[in-house]
C-alpha positions as CSV (number, residue, x, y, z in Angstrom):
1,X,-5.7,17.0,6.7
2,X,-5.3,13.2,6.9
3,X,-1.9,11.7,8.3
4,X,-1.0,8.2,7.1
5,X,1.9,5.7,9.3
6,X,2.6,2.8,7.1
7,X,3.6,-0.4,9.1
8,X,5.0,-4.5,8.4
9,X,8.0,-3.3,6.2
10,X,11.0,-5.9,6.5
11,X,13.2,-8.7,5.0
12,X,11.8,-11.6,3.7
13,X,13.1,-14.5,1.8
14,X,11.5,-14.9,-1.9
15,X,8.3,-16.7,-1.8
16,X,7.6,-15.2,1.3
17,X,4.9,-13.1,2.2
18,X,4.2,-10.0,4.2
19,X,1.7,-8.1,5.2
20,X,1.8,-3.8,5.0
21,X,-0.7,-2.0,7.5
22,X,-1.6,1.7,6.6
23,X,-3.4,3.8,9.9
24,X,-5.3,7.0,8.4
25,X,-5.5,9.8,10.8
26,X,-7.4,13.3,11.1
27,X,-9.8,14.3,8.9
28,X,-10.7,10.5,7.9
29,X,-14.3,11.2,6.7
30,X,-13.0,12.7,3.4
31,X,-11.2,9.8,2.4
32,X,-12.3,8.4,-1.1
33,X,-9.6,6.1,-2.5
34,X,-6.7,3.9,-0.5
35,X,-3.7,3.2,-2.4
36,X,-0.4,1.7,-2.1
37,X,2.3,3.0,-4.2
38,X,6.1,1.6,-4.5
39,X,9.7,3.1,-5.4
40,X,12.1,0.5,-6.0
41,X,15.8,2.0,-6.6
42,X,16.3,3.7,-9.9
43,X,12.8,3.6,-11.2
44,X,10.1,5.9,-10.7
45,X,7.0,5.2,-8.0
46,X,4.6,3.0,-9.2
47,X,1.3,1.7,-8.4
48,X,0.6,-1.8,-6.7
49,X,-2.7,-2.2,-5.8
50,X,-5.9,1.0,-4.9
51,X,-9.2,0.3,-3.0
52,X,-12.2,2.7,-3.2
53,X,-14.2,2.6,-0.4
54,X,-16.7,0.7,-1.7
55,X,-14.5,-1.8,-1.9
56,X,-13.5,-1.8,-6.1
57,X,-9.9,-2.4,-6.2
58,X,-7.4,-2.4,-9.3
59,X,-3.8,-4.0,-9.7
60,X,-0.7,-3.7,-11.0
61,X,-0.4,-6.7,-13.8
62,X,2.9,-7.0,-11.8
63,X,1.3,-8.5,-8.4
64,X,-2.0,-9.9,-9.5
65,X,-2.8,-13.3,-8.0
66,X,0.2,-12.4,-5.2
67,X,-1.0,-9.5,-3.5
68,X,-4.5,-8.4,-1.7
69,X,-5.4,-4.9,-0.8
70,X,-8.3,-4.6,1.9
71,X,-9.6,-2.0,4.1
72,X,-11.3,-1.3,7.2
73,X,-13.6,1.9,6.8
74,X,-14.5,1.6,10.8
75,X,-11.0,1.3,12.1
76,X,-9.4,3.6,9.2
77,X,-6.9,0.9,8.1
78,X,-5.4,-0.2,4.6
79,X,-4.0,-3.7,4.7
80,X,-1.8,-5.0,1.6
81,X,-1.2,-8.7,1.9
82,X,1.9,-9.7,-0.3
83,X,2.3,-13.1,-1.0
84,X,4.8,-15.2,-3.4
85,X,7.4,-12.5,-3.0
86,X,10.0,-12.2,-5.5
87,X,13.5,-9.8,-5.6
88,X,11.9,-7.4,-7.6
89,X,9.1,-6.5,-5.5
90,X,12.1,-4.6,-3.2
91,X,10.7,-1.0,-3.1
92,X,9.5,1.0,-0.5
93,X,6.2,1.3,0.1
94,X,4.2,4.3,0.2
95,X,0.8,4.6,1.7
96,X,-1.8,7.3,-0.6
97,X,-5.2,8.6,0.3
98,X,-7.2,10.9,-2.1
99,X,-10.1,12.4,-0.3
100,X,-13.2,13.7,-2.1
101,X,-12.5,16.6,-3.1
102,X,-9.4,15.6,-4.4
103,X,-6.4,16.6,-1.7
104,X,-3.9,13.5,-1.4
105,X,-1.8,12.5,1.3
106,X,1.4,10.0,1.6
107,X,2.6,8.1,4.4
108,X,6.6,8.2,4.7
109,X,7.1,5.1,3.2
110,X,8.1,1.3,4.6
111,X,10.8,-0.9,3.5
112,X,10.2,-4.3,1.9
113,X,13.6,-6.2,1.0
114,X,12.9,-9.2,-0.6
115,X,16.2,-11.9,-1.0
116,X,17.3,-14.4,-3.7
């Protein structure tokens, strides 16, 4: 089992930035892939931005150039560094790990709000 808390949720004004922390938990070793995952109102969950941990990462064509996914194997941390905010970036944010032999996990989710 592998529990995730997401973290650095909040309001910002647009073309501000942010930055999301994800802590991974129990069984850590298994972990393959880190990924962060939104749900903005009305529209399904999408993906923003997945790390492997090698360190390949893939975006969403929505937030390339404006947001940065990074991890830290040692500490077991998933960083997602959001830049040039805009309105529709509001979602929550969901923290996802897959392991290697394929169980997934989610963290509960954390609030961005992003203002015109």
């Amino acid at each position: 089992q592998v529990q995730l808390v997401e973290s650095g949720g909040g309001l910002v004004q647009a073309g501000g930035s942010l930055r999301l922390s994800c802590v991974a938990s129990g069984s850590i070793s298994s972990i393959n892939r880190m990924a962060w995952y939104r749900r903005a109102p009305g529209k399904q969950r999408e993906l923003v931005a997945a790390i492997t941990s090698g360190g390949s990462t893939n975006y969403a064509d929505s937030v390339k150039g404006r947001f940065t996914i990074s991890r830290e194997n040692v500490n077991n941390l998933v960083y997602l560094q959001m830049n040039s905010l805009k309105p529709e970036d509001t979602a929550v944010y969901y923290c996802y790990a897959l392991s290697y032999g394929a169980a997934y996990y989610w963290g509960r989710g954390t609030q961005v709000t992003v203002s015109s």
